[in-house]
C-alpha positions as CSV (number, residue, x, y, z in Angstrom):
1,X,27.7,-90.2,18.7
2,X,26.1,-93.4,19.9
3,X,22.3,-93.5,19.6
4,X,20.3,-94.6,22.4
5,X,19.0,-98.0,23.2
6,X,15.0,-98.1,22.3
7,X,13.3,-98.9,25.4
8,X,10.9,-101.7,25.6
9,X,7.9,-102.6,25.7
10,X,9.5,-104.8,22.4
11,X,5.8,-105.9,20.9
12,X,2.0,-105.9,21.9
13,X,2.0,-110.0,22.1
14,X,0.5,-111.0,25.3
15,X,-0.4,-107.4,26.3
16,X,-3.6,-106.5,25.4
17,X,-4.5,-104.0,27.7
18,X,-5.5,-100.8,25.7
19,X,-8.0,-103.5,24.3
20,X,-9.7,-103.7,27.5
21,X,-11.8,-100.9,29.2
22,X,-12.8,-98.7,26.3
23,X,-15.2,-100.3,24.7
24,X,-14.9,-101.6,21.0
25,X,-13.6,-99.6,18.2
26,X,-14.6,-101.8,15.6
27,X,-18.3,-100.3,16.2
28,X,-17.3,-97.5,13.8
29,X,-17.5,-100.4,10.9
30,X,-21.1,-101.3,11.6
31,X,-23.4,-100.6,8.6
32,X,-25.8,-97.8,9.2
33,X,-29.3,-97.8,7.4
34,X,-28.3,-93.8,6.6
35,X,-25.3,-94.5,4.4
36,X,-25.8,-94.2,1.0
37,X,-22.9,-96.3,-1.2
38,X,-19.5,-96.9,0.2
39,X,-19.3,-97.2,4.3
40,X,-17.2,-94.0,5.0
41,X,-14.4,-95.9,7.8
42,X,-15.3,-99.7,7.5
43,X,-11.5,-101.3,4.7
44,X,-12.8,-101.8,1.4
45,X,-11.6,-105.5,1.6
46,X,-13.1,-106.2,5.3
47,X,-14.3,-109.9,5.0
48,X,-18.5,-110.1,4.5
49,X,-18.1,-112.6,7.9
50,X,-16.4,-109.9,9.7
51,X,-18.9,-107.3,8.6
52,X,-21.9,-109.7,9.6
53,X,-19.9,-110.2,12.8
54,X,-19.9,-106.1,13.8
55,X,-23.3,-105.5,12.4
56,X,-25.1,-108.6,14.9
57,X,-23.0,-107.7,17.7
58,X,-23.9,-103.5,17.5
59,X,-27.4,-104.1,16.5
60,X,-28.2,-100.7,15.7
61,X,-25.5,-99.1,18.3
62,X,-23.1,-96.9,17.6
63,X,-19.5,-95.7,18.9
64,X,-20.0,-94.8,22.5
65,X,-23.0,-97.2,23.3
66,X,-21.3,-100.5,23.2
67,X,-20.4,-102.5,26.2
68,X,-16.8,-101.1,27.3
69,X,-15.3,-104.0,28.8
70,X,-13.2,-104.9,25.7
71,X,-13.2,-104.6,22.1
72,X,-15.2,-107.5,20.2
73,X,-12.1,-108.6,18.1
74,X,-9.7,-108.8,21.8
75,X,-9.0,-112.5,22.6
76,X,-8.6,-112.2,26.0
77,X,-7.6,-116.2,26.4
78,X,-4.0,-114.9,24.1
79,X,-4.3,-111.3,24.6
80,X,-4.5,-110.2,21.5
81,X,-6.6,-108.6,18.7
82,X,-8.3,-111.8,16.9
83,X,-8.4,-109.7,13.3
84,X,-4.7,-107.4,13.7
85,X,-4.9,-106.7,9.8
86,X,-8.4,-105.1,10.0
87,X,-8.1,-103.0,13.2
88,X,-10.1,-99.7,13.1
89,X,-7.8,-96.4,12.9
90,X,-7.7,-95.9,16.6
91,X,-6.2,-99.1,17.0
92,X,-3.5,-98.4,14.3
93,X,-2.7,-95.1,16.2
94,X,-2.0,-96.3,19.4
95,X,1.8,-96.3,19.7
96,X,3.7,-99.0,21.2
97,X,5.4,-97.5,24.0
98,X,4.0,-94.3,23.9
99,X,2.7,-92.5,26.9
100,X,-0.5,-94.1,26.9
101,X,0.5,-97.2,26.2
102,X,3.3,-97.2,29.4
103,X,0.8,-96.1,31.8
104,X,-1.1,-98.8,30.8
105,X,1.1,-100.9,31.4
106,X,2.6,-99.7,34.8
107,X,-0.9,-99.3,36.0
108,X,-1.3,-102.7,35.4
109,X,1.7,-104.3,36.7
110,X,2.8,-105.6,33.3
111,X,6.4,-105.8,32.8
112,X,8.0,-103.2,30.0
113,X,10.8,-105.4,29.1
């Protein structure tokens, strides 16, 4: 049996779009004056410049009340996320390709090759 070619899109580079319109996941790694000990979603090895970064953007805000035009950490100049290796779970989950990801796209008018 001969499997079946994988269908593109091939990689997120230049793409970008399900950074755009939802507003910024990286909120859920904003310190919170209520935690007590370790922050329960922010990567134990997130850089203290990245942290500083989330906590003067959100000022107090949480998930939901940032601005939605596009995540803090999307470049939009190379359309792509600015810190890859530290993207919030959401981010990770996303699948290339998936449903979600190829209405995006066609929506958009940005070519699935």
């Amino acid at each position: 049996m001969t499997p079946l070619p994988v269908l593109g899109p091939e990689s997120c580079a230049g793409c970008g779009h399900c950074c755009e319109g939802i507003g910024s996941p990286v909120a859920v790694y904003a310190s919170r004056r209520n935690y007590g000990g370790d922050h329960p979603f922010r990567p134990t090895d997130l850089p203290a410049e990245l942290i500083a970064e989330i906590d003067d953007h959100f000022a107090g805000l949480v998930r939901g009340q940032e601005p939605q035009e596009r995540c803090l950490w999307f470049d939009p100049a190379l359309r792509q996320c600015r810190h890859y290796d530290y993207r919030p779970p959401l981010c990770r989950e996303y699948e290339l390709g998936g449903r979600a990801c190829l209405s995006l796209r066609k929506e958009r008018g940005v070519a699935i090759t």
